[in-house]
Legacy VTK file of the C-alpha trace (Angstrom):
# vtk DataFile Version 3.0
C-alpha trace
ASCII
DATASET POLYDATA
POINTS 450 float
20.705 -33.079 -11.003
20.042 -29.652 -12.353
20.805 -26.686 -9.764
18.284 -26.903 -7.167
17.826 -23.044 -6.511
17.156 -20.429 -8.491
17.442 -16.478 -8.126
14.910 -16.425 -5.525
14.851 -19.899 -3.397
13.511 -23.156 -4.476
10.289 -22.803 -6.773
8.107 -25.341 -8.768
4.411 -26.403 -8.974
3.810 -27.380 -4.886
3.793 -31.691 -3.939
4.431 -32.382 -8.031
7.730 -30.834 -8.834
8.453 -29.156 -5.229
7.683 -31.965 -3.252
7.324 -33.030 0.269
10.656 -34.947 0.103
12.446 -32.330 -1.179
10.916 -29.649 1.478
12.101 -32.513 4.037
15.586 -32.786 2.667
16.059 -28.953 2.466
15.333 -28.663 5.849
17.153 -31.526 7.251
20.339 -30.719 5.378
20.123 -26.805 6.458
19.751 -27.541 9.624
22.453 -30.046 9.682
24.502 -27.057 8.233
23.330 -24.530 11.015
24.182 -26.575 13.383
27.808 -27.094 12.427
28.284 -23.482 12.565
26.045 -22.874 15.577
27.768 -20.582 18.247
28.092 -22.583 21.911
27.211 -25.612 20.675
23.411 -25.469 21.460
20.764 -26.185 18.606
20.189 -23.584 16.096
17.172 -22.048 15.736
15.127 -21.410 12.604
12.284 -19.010 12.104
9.419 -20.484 9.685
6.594 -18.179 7.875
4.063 -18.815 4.985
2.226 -17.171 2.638
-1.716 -18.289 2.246
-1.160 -20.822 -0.639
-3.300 -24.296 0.352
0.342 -25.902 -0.109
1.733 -23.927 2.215
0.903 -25.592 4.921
1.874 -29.023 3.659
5.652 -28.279 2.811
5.443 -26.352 6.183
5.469 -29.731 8.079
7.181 -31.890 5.458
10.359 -28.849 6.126
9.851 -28.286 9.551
9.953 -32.176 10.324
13.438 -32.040 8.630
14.834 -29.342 10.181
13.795 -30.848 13.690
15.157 -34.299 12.845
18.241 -32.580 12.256
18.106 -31.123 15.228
16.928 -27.384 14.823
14.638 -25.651 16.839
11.894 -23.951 14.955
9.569 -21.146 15.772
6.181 -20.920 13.674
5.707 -17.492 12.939
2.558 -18.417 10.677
1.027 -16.511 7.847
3.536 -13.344 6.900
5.179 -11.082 4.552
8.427 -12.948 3.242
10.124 -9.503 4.963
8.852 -10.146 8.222
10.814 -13.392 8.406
13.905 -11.458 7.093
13.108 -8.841 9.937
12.318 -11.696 12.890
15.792 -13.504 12.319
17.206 -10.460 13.093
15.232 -9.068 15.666
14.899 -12.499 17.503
18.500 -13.282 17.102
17.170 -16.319 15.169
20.071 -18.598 13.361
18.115 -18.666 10.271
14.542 -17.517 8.864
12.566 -19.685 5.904
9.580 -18.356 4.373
7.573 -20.875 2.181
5.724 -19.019 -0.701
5.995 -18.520 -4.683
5.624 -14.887 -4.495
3.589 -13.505 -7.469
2.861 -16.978 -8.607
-0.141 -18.452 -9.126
-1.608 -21.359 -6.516
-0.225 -24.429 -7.931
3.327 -22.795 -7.418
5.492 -22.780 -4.218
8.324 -22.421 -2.899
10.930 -21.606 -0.062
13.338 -18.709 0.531
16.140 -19.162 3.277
17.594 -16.523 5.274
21.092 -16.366 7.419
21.119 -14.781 11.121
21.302 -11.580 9.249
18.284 -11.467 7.804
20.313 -11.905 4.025
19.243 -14.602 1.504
21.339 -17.431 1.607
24.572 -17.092 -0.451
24.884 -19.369 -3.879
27.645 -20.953 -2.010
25.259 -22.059 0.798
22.648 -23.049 -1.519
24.801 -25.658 -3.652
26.599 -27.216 -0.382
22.297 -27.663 0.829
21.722 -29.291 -2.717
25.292 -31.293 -2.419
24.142 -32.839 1.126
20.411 -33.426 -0.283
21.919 -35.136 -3.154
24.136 -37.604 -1.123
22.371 -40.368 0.704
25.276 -40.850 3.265
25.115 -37.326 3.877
20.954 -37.438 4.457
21.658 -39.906 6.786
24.571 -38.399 8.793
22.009 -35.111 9.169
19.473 -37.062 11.761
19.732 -36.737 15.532
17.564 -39.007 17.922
16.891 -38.202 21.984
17.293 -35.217 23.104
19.248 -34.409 20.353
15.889 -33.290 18.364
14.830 -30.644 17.378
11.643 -28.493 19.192
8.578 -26.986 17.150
6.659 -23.137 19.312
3.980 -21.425 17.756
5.077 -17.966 18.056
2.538 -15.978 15.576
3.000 -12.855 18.156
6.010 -12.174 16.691
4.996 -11.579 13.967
3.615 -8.348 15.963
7.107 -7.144 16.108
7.225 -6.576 12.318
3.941 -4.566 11.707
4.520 -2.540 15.209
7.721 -1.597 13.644
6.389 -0.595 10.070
3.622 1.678 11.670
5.960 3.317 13.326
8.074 4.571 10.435
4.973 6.174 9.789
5.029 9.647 9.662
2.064 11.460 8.495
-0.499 9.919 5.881
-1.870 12.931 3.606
-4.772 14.913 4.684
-7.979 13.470 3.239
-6.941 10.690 1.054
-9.121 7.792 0.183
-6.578 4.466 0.088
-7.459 1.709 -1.878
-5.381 -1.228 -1.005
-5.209 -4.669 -2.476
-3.621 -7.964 -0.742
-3.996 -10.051 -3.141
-5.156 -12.459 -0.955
-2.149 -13.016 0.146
0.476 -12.479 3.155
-0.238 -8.640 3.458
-4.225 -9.972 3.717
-3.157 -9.916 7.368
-0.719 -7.709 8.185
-1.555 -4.763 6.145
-4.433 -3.748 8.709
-2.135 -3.704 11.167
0.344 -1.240 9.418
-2.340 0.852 8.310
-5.172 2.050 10.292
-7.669 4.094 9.982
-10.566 4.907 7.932
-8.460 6.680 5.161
-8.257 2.758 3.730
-10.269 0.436 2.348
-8.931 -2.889 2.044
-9.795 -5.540 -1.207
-8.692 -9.000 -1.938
-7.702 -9.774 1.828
-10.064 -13.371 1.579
-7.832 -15.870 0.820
-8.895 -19.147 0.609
-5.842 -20.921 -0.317
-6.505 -20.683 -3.923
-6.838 -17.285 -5.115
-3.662 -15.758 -4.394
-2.762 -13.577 -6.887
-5.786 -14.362 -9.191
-6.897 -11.825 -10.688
-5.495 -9.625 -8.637
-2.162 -7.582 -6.319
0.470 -6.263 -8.247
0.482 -8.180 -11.098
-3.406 -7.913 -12.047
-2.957 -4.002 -10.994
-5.425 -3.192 -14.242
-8.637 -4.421 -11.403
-7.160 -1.742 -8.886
-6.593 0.600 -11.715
-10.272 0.502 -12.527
-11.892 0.412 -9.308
-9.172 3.527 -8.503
-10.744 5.855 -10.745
-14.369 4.405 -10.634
-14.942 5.313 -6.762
-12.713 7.965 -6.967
-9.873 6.834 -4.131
-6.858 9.416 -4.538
-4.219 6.434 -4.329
-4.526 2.528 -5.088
-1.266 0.250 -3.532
-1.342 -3.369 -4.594
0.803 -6.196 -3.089
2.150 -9.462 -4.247
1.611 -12.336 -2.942
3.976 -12.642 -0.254
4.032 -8.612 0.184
7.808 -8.222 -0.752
6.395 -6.063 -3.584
4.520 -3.149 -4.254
2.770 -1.095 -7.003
1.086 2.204 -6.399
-2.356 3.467 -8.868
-2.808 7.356 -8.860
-5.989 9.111 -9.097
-6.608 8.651 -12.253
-5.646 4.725 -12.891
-2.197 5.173 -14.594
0.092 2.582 -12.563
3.186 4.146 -10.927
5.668 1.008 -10.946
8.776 0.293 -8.950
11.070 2.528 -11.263
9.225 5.551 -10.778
8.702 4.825 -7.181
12.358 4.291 -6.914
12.739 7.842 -8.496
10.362 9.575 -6.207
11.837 8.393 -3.202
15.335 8.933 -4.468
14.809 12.655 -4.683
13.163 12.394 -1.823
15.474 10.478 0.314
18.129 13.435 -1.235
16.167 16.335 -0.295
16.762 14.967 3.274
19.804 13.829 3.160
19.345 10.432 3.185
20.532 9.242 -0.173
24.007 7.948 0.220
26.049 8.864 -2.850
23.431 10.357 -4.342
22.702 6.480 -6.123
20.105 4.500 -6.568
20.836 0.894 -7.697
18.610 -0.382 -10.319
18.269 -3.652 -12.845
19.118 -4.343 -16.402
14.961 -4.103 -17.022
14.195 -0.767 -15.728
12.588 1.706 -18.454
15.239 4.569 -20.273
12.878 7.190 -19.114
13.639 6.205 -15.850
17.238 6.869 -16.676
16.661 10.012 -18.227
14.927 11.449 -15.246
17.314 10.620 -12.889
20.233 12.427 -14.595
17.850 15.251 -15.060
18.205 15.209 -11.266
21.823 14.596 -10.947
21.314 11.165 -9.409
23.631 8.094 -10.515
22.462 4.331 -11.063
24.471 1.578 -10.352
22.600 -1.226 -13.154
22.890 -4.619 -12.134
21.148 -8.053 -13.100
17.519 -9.035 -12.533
16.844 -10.383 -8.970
16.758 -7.932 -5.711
19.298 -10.686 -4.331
22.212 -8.794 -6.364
20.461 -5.362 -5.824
21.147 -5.684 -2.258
24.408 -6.779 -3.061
25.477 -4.120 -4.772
24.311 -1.660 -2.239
25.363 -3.495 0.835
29.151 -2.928 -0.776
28.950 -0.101 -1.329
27.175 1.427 1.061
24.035 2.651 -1.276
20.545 3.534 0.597
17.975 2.476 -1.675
17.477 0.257 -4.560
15.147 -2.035 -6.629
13.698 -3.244 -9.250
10.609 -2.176 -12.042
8.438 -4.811 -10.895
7.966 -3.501 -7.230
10.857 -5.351 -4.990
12.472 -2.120 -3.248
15.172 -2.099 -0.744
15.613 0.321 1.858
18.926 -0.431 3.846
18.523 1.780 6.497
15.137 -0.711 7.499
15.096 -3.719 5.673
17.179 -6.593 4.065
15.147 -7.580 1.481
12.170 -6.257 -0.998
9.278 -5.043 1.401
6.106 -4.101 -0.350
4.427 -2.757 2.885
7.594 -0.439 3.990
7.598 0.658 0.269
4.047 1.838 1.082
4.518 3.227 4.286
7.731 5.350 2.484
5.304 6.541 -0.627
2.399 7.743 2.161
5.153 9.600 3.693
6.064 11.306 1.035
2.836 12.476 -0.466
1.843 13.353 3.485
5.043 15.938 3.355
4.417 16.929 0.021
0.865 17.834 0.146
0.674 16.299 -3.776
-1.265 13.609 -5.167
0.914 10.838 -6.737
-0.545 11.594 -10.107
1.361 15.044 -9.956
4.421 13.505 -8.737
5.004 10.770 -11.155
3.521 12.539 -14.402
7.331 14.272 -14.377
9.153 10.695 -14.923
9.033 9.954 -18.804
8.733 6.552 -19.366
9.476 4.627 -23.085
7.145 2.228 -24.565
7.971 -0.720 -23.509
6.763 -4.526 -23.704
7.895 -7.504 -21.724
6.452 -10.979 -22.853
6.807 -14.470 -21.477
6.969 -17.541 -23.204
6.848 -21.138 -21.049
9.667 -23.195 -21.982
9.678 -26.761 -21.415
12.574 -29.182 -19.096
14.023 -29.692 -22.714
14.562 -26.060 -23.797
16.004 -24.573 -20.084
18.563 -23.055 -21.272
18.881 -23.723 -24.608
17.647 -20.457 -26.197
21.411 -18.638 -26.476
22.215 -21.441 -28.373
19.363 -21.774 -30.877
19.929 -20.371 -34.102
16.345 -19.820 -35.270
16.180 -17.888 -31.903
19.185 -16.078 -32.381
18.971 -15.032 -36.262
15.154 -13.159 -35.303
16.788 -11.144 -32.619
19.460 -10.137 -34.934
16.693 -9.114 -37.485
14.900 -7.268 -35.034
18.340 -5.623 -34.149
18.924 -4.454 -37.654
15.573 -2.785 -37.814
16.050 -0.767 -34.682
17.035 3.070 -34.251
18.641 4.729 -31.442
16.475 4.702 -28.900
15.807 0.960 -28.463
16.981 -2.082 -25.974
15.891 -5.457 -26.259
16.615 -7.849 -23.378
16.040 -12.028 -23.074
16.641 -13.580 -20.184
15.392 -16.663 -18.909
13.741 -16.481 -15.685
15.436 -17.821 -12.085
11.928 -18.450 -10.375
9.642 -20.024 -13.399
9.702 -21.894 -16.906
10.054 -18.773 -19.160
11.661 -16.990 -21.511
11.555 -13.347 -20.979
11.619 -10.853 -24.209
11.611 -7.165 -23.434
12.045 -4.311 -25.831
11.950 -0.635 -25.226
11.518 1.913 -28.670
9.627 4.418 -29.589
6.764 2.802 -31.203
4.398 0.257 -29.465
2.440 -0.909 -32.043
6.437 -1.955 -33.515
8.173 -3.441 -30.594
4.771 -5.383 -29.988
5.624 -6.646 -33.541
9.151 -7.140 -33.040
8.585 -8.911 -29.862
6.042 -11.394 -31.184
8.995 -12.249 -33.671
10.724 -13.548 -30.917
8.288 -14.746 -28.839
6.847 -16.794 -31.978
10.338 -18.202 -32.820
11.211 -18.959 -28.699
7.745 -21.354 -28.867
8.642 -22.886 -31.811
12.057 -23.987 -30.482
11.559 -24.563 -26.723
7.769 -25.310 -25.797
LINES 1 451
450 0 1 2 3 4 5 6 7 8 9 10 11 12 13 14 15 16 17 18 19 20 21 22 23 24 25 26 27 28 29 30 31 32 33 34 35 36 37 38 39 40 41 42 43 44 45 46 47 48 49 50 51 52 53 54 55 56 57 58 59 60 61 62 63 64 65 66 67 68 69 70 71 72 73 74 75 76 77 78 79 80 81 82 83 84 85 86 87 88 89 90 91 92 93 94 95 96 97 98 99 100 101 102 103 104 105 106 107 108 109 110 111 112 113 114 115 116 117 118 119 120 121 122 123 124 125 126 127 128 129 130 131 132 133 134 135 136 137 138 139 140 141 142 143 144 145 146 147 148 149 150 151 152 153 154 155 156 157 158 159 160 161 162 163 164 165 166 167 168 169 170 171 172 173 174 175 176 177 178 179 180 181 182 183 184 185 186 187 188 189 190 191 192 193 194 195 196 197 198 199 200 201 202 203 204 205 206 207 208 209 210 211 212 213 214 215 216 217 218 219 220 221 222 223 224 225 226 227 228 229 230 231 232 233 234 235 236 237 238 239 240 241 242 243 244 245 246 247 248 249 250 251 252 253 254 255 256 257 258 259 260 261 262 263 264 265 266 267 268 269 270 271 272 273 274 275 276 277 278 279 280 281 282 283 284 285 286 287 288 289 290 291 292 293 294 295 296 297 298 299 300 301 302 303 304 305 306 307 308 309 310 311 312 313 314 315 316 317 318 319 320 321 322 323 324 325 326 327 328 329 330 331 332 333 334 335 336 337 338 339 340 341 342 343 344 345 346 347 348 349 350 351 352 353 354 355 356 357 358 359 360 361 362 363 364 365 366 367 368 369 370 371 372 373 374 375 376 377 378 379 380 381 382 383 384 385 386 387 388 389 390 391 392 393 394 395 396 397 398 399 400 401 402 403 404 405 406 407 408 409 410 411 412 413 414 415 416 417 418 419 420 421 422 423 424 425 426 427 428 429 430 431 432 433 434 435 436 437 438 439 440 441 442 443 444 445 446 447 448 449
């Protein structure tokens, strides 16, 4: 059996490919692994959220039914952010937290995300002995309880209370006269957004999900819509969510999109200025833009680059001690608050600055050069998962497109950890070239894998 998990939980088109066995399994057999661990011998306790996917709800039970037959007790937190479960473990004292959602996928997608008493993904380690148990019939077996011994099932949706009371408190002064557009992407931040931000300064969009339009058409990765309705009703500032709300994109006045790198920068001089920038770092991934770069050595602030997933940005700065990090797609840490990507704290950190500032974002952000730069996907069939290294019709256009390039160029493909695609990103001078030069690759990677 191939590895179970990927970068960012366990992900596949919901009951087809992520099914209600497997949700069952994954909850018996980390429950089974709680409980061996479990301080004092009582039953561990596991915190469950969703995001507003019509799945959501079924793997819900098929999981929660496992982790109770193995003799968890769970706690329903209901519809949330996938950082409000990281938070709740934490502030509950929870053994472990699972959030069920496929982020910034589309419906048909789902997935779940586990979390230790600390509020930290689960380690790979952790992850393959859950898929070794799963795998094992004898082990499946050995995970059920019976009596007493099972497991209990609260609604606790207040708790969720906890999370967006704490978020509106970190708020320190929204700017003066500033029309907020804000989209939810029918999603997890549908709810909880409102809660963080109050007032008539914001207008609230796509918070009417109906179990099928998360993400369609809309949030962070449609941010285009917000762009346009930005600068056609004249709001100051757009923020879009993902689905699940652990990312976050801003829009300034005049609809250019301020993405997680330039955020990152903003808040990184920011975070300096008052003293709150541990080693003067920032800790980035291999796919943010080389005007990013630029700007922050302009401003005497190091990056510490690591690989795609805010799993090993956290990493990095939990060893070292680093105070904020992330990635160009929106997923930003702040390690002072969080444990995770948290689209709404990214917000609340971005209002905060522009409220001391006295700026508009536009202003702010028009400093950070950024490269031309295209990222394409290509879906790769069960066959061709990780195959494309390997392929020399794949491997002989990159090299081509290599040759061709000048100095100020980077091509990166990567295969993603949460769906079935190839990822081709080049940076250069010219877009109307890399466009070109990616379309090489992209046409050569369908050829080969599809």
């Amino acid at each position: 059996m191939a590895r179970l998990f990927g970068t960012d939980g366990v992900r596949g088109v919901a009951v087809t490919e992520l099914t209600c066995e497997i949700a069952h399994n994954i909850g018996k057999a980390a429950a089974h692994i709680l409980s061996e661990t479990h301080s004092g011998g009582g039953r561990p306790v596991v915190i469950v959220g969703k995001d507003t996917r019509r799945s959501s709800d079924i793997l819900e039970a098929a999981l929660v039914a496992g982790v109770t037959a193995a003799g968890g007790d769970v706690q329903l937190v209901g519809v949330v952010p996938t950082p409000a479960v990281a938070y709740l473990v934490r502030r509950f004292g929870a053994d472990a937290g699972v959030m069920i959602t496929a982020s910034h996928n589309t419906a048909e997608f789902n997935g779940i995300k586990l979390f230790n008493k600390d509020g930290l993904k689960f380690p790979d380690e952790k992850e393959d002995e859950i898929q070794a148990i799963v795998e094992n019939p004898d082990a499946m077996r050995d995970c059920l309880k019976n009596g007493a011994q099972v497991g209990t099932i609260t609604e606790r949706a207040d708790e969720a209370d906890d999370y967006t009371s704490y978020l509106n408190n970190l708020i320190e002064k929204i700017p003066d006269r500033f029309k907020i557009l804000v989209d939810c992407a029918n999603g997890s931040a549908s709810f909880a957004a409102k809660k963080v931000f109050h007032g008539t300064d914001f207008t609230f969009i796509h918070n009417s999900p109906d179990g099928i339009n998360i993400n369609d058409g809309c949030g962070s990765t449609h941010i285009d819509a917000l762009a346009k309705q930005v600068v056609a009703d004249k709001y100051d500032l757009g923020i879009a969510f993902d689905g699940d709300a652990d990312r976050m994109l801003a829009v300034d006045s005049v609809g250019n999109v301020v993405d997680g790198d330039k955020i990152i920068a903003l808040l990184s001089v920011y975070m300096r200025e008052k003293g709150e920038l541990n080693n003067d770092t920032a800790v980035v991934t291999v796919m943010s833009n080389l005007g990013f770069h630029k700007f922050m050595k302009a401003n005497n602030i190091k990056t510490e680059v690591v690989t795609v997933g805010d799993r090993y940005v956290l990493e990095r700065m939990l060893r070292d001690d680093y105070s904020i990090g992330g990635e160009q797609s929106g997923h930003i840490i702040f390690k002072k608050h969080a444990t995770t990507g948290d689209g709404l704290l990214t917000a609340v950190k971005v209002l905060n600055l522009l409220g001391e500032k006295g700026v508009s974002l536009h202003d702010l952000a028009s400093d950070i050069p950024e490269l031309p730069q295209t990222l394409k996907n290509v879906v790769i069939s069960n066959e061709g998962k990780g195959k494309w290294e390997s392929n020399p019709a794949i491997t002989k256009v990159i090299e081509e497109v290599k040759s061709q390039a000048g100095e100020n160029f980077r091509l990166l493909v990567r295969e993603s950890g949460t769906e079935p695609l190839l990822r081709v990103m080049i940076e250069g001078e010219n877009q109307a070239q890399i466009e070109e030069w990616a379309a090489l690759i992209c046409d050569a990677a369908k050829k080969e894998l599809s």
